[in-house]
N, C-alpha and C positions, 0 to 999 in steps of 0.2 A: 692834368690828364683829361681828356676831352670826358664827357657825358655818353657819346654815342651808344645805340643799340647793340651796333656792332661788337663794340669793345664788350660792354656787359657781355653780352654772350660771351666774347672770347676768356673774359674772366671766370664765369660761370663756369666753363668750358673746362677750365683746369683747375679751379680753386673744392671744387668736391674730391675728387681724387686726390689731392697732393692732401687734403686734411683726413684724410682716410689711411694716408699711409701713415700716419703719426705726427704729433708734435715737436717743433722745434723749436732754438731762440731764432728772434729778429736777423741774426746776419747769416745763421745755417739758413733761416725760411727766405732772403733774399739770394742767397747762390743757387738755391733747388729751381726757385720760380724760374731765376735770368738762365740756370742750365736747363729748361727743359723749353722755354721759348726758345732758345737758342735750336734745341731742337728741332723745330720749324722751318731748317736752311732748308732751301731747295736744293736737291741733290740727285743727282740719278737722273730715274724716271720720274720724277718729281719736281725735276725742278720745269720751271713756266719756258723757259728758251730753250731752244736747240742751236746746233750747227748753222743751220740754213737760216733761223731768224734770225740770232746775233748778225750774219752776213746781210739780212734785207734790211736791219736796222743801223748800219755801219755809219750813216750817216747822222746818226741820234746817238752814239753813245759815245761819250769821249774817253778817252785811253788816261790813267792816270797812272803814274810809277809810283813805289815807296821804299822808300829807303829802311833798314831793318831798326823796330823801334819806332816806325813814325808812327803817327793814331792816325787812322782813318774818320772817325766820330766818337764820341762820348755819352756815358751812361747819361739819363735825364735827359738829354737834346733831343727833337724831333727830326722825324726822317727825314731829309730832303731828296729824297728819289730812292732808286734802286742799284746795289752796286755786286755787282757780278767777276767774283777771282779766276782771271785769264792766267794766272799763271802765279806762284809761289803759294806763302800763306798766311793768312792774318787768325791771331787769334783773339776772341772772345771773352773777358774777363770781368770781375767785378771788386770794389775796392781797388786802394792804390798801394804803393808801399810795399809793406812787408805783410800787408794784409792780403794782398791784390792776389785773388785766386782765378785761374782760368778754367772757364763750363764749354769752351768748345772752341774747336781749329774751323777755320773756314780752307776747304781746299780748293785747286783747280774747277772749275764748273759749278763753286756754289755760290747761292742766292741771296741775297741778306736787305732786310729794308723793305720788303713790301708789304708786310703784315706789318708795320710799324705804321707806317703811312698812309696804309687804308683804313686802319683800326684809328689813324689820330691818337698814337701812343709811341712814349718818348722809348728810346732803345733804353732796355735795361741793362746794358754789360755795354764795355766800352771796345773798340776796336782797334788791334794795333798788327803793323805789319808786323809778323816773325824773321821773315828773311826778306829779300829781293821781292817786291810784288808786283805784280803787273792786274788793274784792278778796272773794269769799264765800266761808266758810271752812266745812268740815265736820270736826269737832274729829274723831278715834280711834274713840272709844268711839259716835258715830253712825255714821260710815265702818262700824265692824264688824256693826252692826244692821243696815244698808243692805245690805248685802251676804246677810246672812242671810236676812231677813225679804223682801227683794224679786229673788226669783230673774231675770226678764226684766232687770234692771238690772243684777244680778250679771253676767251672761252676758255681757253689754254692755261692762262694764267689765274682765272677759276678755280678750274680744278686740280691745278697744283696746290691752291692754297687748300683747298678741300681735302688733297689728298696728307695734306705733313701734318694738318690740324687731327685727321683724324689719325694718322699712322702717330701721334704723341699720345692721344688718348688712349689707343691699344696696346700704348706701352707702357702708360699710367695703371692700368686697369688688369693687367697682366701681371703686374709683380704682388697684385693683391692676392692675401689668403697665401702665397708661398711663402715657405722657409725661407732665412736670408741668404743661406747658399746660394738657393736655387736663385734670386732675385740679383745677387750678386754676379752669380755666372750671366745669367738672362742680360745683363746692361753689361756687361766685357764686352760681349757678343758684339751686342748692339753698336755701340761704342767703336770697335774698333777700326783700324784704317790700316790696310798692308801687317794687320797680325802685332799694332800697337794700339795701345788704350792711352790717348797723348794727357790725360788729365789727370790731376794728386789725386792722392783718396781723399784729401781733406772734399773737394769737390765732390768725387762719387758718392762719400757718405751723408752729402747734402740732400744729392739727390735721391737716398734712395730712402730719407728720414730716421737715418741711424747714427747713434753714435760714434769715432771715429774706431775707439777702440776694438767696438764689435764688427766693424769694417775689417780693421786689421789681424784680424785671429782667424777670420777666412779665407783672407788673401794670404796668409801663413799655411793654413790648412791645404788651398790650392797649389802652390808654391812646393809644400814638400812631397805632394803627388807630382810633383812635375807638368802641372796645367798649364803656369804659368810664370816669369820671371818681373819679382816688381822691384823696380830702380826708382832713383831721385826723380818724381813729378809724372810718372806715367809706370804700364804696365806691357809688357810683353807677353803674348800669349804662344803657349811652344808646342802645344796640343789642343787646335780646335776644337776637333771633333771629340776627344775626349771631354773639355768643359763642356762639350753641347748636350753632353749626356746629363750634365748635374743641374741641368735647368727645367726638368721635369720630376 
């Protein structure tokens, strides 16, 4: 892992908060880290491209397919560009085997790899298609041209990064000082996608520096108020607005 400034800070950056939320062993405190950098996908309003740039850049990004099950990259490897999901979805994982846990789905319109690559730090979680993917890739050496040559887009992709680094912080720094309900409800929320939470508890409880089993006697607790419904490796949520109330 490189020495840079940059990185330091980005370390800095989350390494006080996640040790504020409690201690854990080695491989709980590596799925919390690789889930909450993962955190950092551009998405929304956040993410660096839009509509119109992917269009003016059509000629800089190559189109790659994946077949379900392919990897896309690998924990420890360094970035080699930026890779933007046009369609399906790849997830996010850590360990392999029967150990391999997943900290986050990448969907349609998100971002991955460029905090990897500016920082000169290797991906922590490995990347693999879930279904059918359709994935557009901007190799290093065009990412570095882009940047230079198209000032308006640089700027852009600035302050996306500005905006996910600090939108992790205020979610780091948010579950402080609450009850675990409330901290548990607070990350469903967050977490969710079309009113699903795609990730085990063994993960949530990663990230949220809890035990599994005190994870689980909340999500029991929510469950038999009818908040929410939890199945094998994720969680459905069947009253938003109801959980929304228990995070305060």
């Amino acid at each position: 892992m490189s020495d840079s400034p940059l990185l330091g800070a980005y370390g800095s950056f989350l390494d006080g908060p996640l040790r504020m939320l409690g201690s854990a062993g080695p491989e709980e405190e590596g799925i919390r880290q690789a889930a909450w950098v993962a955190r950092c996908v551009g998405r929304g309003e956040a993410a660096p491209l839009g509509r119109e740039d992917i269009s003016a850049l059509a000629g800089l990004l190559r189109t790659r397919r994946y077949r379900p099950g392919t990897v896309l990259y690998t924990a420890g490897t360094a970035s080699a560009g930026v890779w933007i999901v046009r369609s399906g979805r790849v997830e996010l994982s850590v360990g392999s085997g029967g150990r391999r846990v997943v900290v986050h789905l990448l969907q349609p319109g998100d971002v991955d790899g460029d905090v990897e690559y500016l920082l000169d730090m290797p991906f922590p979680y490995t990347a693999r298609a879930v279904d059918d993917a359709t994935v557009l890739h901007l190799d290093s050496s065009q990412f570095e041209k882009l940047l230079v040559k198209r000032p308006p887009i640089a700027r852009r992709w600035l302050s996306s990064i500005a905006m996910r680094l600090a939108a992790s912080q205020s979610r780091l720094l948010g579950v402080l000082g609450r009850s675990l309900p409330e901290q548990v409800a607070t990350l469903l929320i967050e977490e969710s996608t079309s009113g699903e939470v795609p990730l085990p508890q063994r993960t949530l409880a990663a990230m949220l520096g809890v035990r599994r089993p005190s994870l689980n006697k909340v999500l029991k607790e929510f469950e038999g108020d009818g908040l929410i419904r939890v199945r094998y490796g994720a969680i459905d949520i069947v009253d938003a607005e109801a959980l929304a109330l228990r995070t305060a």
